[in-house]
Structure formats: structure tokens, C-alpha cells
Backbone as CSV, one residue per row, in Angstrom:
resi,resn,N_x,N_y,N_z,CA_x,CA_y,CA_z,C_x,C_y,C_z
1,UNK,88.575,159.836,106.684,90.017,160.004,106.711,90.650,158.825,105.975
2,UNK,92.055,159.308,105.578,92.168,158.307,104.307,93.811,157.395,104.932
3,UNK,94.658,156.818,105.054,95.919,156.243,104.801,95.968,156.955,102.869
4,UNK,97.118,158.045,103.552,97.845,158.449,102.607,99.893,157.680,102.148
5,UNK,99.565,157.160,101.174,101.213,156.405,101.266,101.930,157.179,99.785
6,UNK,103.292,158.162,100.493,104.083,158.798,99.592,105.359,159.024,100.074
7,UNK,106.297,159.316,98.962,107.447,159.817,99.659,108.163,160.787,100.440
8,UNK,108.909,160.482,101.185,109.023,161.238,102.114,110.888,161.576,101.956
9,UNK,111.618,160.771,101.267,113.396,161.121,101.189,113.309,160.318,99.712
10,UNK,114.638,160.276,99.467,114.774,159.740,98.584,114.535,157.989,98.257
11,UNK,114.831,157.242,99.415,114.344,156.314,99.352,113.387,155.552,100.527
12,UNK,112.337,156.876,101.102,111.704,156.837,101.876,110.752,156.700,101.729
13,UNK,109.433,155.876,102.102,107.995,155.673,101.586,107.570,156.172,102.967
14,UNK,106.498,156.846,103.699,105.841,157.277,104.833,104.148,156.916,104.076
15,UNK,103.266,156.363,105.328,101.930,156.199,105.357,101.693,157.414,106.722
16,UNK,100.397,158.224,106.187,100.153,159.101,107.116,98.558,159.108,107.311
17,UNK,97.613,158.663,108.452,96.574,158.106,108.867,96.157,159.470,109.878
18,UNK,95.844,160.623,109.732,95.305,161.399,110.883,96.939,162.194,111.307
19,UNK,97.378,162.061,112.719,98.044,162.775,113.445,99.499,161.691,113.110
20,UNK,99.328,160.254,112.806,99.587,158.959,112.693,100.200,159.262,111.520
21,UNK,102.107,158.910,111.654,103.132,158.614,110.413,103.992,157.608,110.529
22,UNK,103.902,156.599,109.432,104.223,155.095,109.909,105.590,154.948,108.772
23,UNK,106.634,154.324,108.933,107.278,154.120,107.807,106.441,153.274,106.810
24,UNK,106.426,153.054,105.797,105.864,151.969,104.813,107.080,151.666,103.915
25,UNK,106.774,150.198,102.793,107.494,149.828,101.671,105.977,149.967,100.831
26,UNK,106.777,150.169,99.424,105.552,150.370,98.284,106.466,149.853,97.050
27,UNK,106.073,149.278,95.885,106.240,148.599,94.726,107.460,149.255,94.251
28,UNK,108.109,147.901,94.310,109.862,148.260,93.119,109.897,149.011,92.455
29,UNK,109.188,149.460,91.649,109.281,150.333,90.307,108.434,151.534,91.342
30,UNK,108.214,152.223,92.705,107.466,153.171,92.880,105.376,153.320,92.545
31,UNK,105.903,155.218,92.832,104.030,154.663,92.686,104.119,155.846,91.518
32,UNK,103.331,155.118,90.647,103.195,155.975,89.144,101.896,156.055,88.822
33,UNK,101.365,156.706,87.769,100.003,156.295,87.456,99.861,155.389,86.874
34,UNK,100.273,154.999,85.587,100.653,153.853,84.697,101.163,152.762,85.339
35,UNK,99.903,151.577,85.157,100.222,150.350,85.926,99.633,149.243,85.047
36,UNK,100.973,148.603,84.925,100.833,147.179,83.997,100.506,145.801,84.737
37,UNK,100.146,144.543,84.703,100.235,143.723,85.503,102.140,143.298,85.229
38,UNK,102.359,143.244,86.717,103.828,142.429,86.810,104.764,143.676,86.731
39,UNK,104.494,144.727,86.597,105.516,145.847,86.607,105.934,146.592,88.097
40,UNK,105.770,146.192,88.797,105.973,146.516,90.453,105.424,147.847,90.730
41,UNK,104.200,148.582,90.276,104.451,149.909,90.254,103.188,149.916,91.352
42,UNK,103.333,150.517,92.204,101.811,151.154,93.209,101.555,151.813,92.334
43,UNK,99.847,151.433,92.147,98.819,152.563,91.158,98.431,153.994,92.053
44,UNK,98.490,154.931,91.335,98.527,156.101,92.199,96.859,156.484,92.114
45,UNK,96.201,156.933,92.852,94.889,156.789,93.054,94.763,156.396,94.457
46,UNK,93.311,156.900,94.907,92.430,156.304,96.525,91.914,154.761,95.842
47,UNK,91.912,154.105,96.946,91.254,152.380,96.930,90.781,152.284,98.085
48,UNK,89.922,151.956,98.403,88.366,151.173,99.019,89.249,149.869,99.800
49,UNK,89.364,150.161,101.168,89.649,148.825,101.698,88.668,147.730,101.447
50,UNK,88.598,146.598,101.188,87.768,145.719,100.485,87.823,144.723,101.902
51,UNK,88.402,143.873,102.301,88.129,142.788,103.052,89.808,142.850,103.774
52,UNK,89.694,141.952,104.600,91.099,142.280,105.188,91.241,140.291,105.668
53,UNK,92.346,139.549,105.469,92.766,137.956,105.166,93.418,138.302,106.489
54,UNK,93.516,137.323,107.135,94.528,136.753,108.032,94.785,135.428,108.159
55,UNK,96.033,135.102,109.166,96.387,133.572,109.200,96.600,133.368,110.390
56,UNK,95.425,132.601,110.809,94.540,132.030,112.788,95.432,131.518,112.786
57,UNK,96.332,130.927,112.924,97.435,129.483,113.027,98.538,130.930,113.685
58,UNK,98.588,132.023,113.302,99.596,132.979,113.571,99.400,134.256,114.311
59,UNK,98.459,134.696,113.903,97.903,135.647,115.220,96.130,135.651,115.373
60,UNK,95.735,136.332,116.409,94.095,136.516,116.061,93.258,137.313,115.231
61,UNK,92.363,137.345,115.329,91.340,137.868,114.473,91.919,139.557,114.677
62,UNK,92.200,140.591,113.366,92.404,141.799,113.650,91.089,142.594,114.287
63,UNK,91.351,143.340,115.379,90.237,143.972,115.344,90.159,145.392,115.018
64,UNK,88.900,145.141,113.831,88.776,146.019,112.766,87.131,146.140,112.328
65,UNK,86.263,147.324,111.994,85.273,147.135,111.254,84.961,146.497,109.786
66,UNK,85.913,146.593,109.367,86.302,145.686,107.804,86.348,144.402,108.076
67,UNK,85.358,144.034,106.947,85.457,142.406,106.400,86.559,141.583,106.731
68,UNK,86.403,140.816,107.525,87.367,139.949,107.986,87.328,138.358,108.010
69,UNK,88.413,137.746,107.572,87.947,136.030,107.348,89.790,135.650,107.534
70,UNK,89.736,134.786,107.766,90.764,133.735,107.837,91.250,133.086,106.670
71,UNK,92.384,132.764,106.354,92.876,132.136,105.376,93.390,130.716,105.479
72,UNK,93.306,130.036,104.337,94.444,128.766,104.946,95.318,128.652,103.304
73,UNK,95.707,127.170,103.690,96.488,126.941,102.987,95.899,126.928,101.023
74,UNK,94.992,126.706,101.068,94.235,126.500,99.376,93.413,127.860,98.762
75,UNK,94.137,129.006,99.996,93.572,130.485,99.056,94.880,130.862,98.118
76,UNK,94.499,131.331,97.094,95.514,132.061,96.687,94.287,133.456,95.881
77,UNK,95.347,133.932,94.648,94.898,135.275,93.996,95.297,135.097,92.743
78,UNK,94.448,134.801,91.761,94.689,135.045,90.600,95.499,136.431,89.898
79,UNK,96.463,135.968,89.142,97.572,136.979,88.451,97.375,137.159,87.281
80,UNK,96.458,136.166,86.701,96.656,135.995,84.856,95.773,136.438,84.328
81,UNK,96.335,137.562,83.234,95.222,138.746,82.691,94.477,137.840,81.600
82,UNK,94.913,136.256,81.318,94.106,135.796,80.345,92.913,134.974,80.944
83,UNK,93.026,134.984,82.336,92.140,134.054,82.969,90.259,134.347,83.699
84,UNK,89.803,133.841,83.525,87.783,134.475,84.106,87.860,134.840,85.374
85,UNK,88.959,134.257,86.199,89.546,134.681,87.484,90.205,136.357,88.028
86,UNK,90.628,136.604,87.069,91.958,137.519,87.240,91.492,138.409,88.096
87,UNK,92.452,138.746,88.907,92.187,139.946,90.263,91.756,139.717,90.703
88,UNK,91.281,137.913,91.519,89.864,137.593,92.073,90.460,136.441,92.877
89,UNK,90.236,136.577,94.309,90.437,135.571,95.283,90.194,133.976,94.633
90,UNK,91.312,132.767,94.798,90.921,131.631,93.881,91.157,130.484,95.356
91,UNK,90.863,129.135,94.925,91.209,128.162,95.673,92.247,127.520,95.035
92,UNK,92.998,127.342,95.661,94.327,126.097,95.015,93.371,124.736,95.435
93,UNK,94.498,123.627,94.477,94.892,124.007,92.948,94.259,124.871,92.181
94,UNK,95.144,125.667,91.722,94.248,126.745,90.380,95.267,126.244,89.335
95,UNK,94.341,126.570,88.196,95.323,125.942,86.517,95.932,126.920,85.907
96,UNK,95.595,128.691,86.445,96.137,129.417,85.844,96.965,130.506,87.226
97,UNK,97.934,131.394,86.450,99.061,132.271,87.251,98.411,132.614,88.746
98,UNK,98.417,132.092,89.629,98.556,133.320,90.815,98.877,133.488,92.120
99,UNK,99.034,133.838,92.557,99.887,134.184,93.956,99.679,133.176,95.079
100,UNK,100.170,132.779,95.792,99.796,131.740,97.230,99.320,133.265,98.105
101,UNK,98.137,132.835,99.030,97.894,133.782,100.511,98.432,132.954,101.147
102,UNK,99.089,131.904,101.701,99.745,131.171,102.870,101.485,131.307,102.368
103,UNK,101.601,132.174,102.921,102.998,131.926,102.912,104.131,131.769,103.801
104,UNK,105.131,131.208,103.880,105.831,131.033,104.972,106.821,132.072,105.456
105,UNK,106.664,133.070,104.835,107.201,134.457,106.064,106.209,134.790,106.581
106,UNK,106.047,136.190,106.826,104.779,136.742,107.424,104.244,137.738,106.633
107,UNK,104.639,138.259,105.531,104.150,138.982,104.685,102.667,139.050,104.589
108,UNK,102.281,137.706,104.572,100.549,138.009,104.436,100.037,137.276,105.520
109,UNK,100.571,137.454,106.706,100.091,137.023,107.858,98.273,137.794,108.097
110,UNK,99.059,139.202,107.747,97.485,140.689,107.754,97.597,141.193,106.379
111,UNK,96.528,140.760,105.312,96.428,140.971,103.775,95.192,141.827,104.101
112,UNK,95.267,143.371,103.504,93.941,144.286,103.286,93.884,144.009,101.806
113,UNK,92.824,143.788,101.202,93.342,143.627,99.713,92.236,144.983,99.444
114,UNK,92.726,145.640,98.662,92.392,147.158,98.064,91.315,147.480,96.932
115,UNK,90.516,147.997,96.497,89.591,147.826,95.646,90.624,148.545,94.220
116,UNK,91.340,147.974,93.894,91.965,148.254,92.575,92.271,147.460,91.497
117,UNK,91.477,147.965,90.325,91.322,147.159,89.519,90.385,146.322,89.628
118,UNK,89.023,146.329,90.229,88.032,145.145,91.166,86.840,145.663,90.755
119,UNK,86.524,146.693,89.851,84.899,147.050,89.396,84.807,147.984,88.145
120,UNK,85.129,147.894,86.910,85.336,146.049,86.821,86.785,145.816,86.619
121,UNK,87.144,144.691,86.522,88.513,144.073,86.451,88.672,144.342,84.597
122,UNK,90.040,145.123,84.279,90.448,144.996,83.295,91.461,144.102,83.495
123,UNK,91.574,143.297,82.417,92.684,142.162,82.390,93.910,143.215,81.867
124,UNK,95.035,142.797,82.509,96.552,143.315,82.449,96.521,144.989,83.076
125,UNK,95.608,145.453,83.592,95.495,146.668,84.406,96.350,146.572,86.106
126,UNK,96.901,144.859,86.428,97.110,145.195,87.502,96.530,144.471,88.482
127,UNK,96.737,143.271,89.102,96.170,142.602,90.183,96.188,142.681,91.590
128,UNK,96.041,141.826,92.935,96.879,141.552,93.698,96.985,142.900,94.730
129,UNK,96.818,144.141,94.410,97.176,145.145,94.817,97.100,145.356,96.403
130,UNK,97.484,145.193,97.565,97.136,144.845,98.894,97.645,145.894,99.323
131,UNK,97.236,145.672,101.034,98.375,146.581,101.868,98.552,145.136,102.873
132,UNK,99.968,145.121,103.134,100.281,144.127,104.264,101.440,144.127,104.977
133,UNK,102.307,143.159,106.062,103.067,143.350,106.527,104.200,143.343,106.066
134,UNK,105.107,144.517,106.255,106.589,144.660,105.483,107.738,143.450,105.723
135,UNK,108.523,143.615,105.306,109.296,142.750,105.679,110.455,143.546,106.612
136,UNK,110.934,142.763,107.108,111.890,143.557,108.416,112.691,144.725,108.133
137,UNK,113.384,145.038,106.615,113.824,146.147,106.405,113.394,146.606,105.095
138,UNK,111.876,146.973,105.044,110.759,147.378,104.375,111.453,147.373,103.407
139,UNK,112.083,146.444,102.356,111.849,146.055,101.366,110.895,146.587,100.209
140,UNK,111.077,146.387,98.722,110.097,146.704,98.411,108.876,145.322,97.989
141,UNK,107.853,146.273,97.933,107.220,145.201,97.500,106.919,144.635,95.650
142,UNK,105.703,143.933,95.207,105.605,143.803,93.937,104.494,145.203,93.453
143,UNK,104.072,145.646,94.236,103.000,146.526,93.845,101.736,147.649,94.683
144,UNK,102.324,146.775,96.408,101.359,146.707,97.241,102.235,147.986,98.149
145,UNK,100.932,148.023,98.979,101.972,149.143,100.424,102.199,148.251,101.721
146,UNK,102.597,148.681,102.397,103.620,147.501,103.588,103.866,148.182,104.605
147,UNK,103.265,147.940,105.578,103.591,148.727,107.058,103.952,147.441,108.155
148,UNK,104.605,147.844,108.959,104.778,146.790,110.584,103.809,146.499,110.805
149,UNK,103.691,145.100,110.987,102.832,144.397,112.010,101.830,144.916,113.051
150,UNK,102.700,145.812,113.919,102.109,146.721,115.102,101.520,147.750,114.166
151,UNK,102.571,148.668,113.205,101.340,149.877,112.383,100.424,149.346,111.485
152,UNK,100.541,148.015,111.159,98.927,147.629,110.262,98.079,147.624,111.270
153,UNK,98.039,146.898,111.811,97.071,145.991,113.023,96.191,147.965,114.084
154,UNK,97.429,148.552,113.990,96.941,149.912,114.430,96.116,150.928,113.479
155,UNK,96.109,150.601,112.654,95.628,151.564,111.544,94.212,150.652,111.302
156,UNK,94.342,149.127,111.164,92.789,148.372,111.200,91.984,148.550,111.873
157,UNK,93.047,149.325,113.469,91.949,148.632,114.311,91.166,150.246,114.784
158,UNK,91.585,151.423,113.341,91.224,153.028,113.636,90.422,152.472,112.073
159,UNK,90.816,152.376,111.262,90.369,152.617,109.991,88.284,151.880,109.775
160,UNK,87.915,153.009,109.073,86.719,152.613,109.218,86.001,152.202,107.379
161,UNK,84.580,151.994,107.116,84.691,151.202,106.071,84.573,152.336,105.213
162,UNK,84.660,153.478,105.302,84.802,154.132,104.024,86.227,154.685,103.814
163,UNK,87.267,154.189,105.041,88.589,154.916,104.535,89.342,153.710,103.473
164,UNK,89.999,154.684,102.729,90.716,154.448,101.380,92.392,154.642,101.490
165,UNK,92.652,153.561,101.265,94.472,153.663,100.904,94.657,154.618,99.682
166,UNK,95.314,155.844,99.722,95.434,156.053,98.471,96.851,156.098,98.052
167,UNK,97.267,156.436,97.059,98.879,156.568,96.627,99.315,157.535,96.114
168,UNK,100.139,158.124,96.334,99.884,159.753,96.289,101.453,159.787,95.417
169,UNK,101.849,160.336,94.347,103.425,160.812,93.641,103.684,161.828,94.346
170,UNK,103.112,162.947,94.610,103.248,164.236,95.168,104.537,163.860,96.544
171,UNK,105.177,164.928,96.648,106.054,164.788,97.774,105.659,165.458,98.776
């Protein structure tokens, strides 16, 4: 069974997991097929939950069958399609573009990071691609899907290692 994330109104994103329909946020620019790096767009396609980040300092360990590790302050994610890194978990300091995982909202308190763009990595295809916690009035995101706190942590703690986030245009 998969986390399906599509629209549902006009400016409505819904994730639907089984019997399970969660509001979600998904990438500024929507979910298209055509995905550039830096263009906000959810890539439309199934993705492979890959490992799932959290931050111990803020809540506990999710419980989930997926790969699970802790984050601190010197992870980040490479962004830069010119770099040997790109799309690839880094340690700060890094010398080239990419994202902080410690951040001071809660956005990536619970980071699933998605198998997109990850076998193999084309440079400028698109980095970063996650599912994580929304922001209080699901906002959009840069690219990623975004559920509550309570509906991530609920969907980790059902989701097993072959289910796939996918992104669906279809209404």
C-alpha cells in the first residue's frame, strides 16, 4: 500500500494511506512531471521511502520499520547539481549549495527523505525531495510533501519498507 499525495479542491493537497485521508502541503509550483532543481515542483511518480531523520533534542525515536537515525546540528543535503555530492546527505561545513537538516522550526523535526532522483542521481533533475512536517497552515513547500506531526508519525508508524510516496496530477 502506497501514501498517495494529490489534489483534492482547488487549493487542496490530500495524502491518502489505506482507509487514512490526511490534509498535506506539496511544492509551490504543484506536482508536475517536469522537475528542475529549485523549481518547487513535486515530481509526479511513486518513491521508495529511503531512511527517515529525526531531531532527539525534540521528540523520540519514530516508531517505524524504516531506517531510522538521528540528526544534529552538522547534517545537511546537498543542492548543487555541479557538486560529487548532489542529492546526497553531507556534513557541515560543506563548500558547496545545500540545505541545513537542523532547523529551528520544526519542519524537519520528522524528515522521510524519498528515493527520487537517488539511483542514479542526475545532476539538476531535482534534490532534497522529502516528506515532512507541515507548517501550521500547510504552507507550501520547496518540492517535498508535508503532513502534521500526529499524521506523519501515524503513517511511519503503519508504513512498511516497500510502501512508496507517490505523486499523483490526477484529481
Amino acid at each position: 500500500m502506497n501514501l498517495i499525495v494529490k489534489q483534492v479542491g482547488d487549493e487542496l493537497w490530500q495524502a491518502e494511506y489505506g482507509e487514512k485521508r490526511w490534509r498535506c502541503a506539496v511544492g509551490r509550483s504543484g506536482i508536475h512531471v517536469e522537475k528542475k532543481e529549485g523549481d518547487g515542483v513535486s515530481p509526479v511518480g511513486c518513491w521508495p521511502l529511503r531512511q527517515v531523520f529525526y531531531r532527539a533534542d525534540r521528540m523520540a525515536r519514530p516508531a517505524t520499520s524504516l531506517p531510522c537515525a538521528a540528526i544534529d546540528p552538522l547534517d545537511g543535503w546537498c543542492d548543487d547539481p555541479a557538486h560529487a555530492e548532489y542529492n546526497r546527505q553531507v556534513r557541515l561545513p560543506f563548500d558547496a549549495g545545500h540545505e541545513n537538516l537542523w532547523l529551528e522550526d520544526e519542519v524537519y523535526d520528522c524528515v522521510v527523505v524519498l528515493g527520487h532522483n537517488d539511483d542514479p542521481v542526475i545532476a539538476g533533475a531535482g534534490s532534497a525531495i522529502f516528506l515532512h512536517i507541515a507548517r501550521p497552515n500547510y504552507g507550501p513547500t520547496a518540492g517535498c510533501a508535508a503532513l502534521s506531526r500526529e499524521d506523519l508519525l501515524a503513517f511511519l508508524a503503519a508504513a512498511g519498507p516497500t510502501t512508496q510516496l507517490c505523486f499523483s496530477n490526477e484529481r
